[in-house]
C-alpha positions in Angstrom: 123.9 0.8 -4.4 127.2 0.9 -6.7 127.9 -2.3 -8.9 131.8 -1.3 -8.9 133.4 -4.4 -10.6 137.1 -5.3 -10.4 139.2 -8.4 -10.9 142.0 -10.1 -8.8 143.9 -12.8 -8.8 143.8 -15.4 -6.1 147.3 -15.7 -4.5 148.7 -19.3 -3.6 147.4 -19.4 0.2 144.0 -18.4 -1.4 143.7 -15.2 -0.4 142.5 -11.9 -2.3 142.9 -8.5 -1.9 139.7 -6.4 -1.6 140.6 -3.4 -3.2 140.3 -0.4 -1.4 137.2 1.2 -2.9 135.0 -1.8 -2.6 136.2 -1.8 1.2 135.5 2.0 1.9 132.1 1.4 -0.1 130.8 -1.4 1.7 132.2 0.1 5.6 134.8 -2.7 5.6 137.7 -1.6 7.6 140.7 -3.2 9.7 139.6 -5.9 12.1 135.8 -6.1 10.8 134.8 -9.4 10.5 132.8 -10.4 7.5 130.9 -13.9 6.5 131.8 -15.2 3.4 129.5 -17.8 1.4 128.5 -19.8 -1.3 125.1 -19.1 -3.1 124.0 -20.6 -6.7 128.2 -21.0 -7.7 129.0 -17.6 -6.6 131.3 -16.4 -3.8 129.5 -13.6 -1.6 131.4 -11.5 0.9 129.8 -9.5 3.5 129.6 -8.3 6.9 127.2 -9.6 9.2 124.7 -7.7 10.5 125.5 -6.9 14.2 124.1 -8.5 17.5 121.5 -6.1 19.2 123.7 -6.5 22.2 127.1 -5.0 20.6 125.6 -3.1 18.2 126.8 0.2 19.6 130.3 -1.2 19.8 130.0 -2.6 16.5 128.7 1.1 15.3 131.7 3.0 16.5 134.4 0.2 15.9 133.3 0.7 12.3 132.2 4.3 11.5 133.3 5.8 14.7 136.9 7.0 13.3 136.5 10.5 14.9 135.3 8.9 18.4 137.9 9.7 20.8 137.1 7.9 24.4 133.9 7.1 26.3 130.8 8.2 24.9 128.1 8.6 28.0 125.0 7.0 26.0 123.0 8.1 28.9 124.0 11.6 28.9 123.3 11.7 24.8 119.8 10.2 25.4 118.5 12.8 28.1 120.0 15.6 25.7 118.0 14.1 23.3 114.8 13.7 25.5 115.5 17.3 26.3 115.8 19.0 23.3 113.0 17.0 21.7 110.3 18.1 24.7 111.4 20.9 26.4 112.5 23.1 24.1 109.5 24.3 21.8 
């Protein structure tokens, strides 16, 4: 894990810029919510860790860039199963 440091200023509606490499190092991308806190007097920003439920959702919302349309699960999984036992 990177300890990048940087410092910004707080604007006057309280709001602060994550700069760009702290957001492509930590997966933070447009629309991706993230759960900010106070611990021992220090501000902590992060994303949450994903509902079992959604997590596939969640998966390609935020990595899934080159993902274009439907992605049978199913289909993947009995590939998988295939490959893995059939083919020896």
């Amino acid at each position: 894990m990177s300890m990048t440091k940087m410092t910004r200023t707080i604007g006057p509606k309280g709001q602060v810029v994550i700069p760009k490499e702290i957001r492509d190092e930590a997966g933070m991308t447009e629309g991706v919510e993230v759960t900010i806190e106070l611990r021992n007097g220090e501000v902590v920003l992060r994303r949450p860790a994903p509902s079992t439920k959604s997590y596939l959702e969640y998966f390609t919302s935020t990595y899934g860039e080159k993902v274009k349309g439907k992605v049978d699960i199913e289909k993947l999984i009995e590939e998988e199963h295939l490959a893995r036992h059939l083919v020896r």
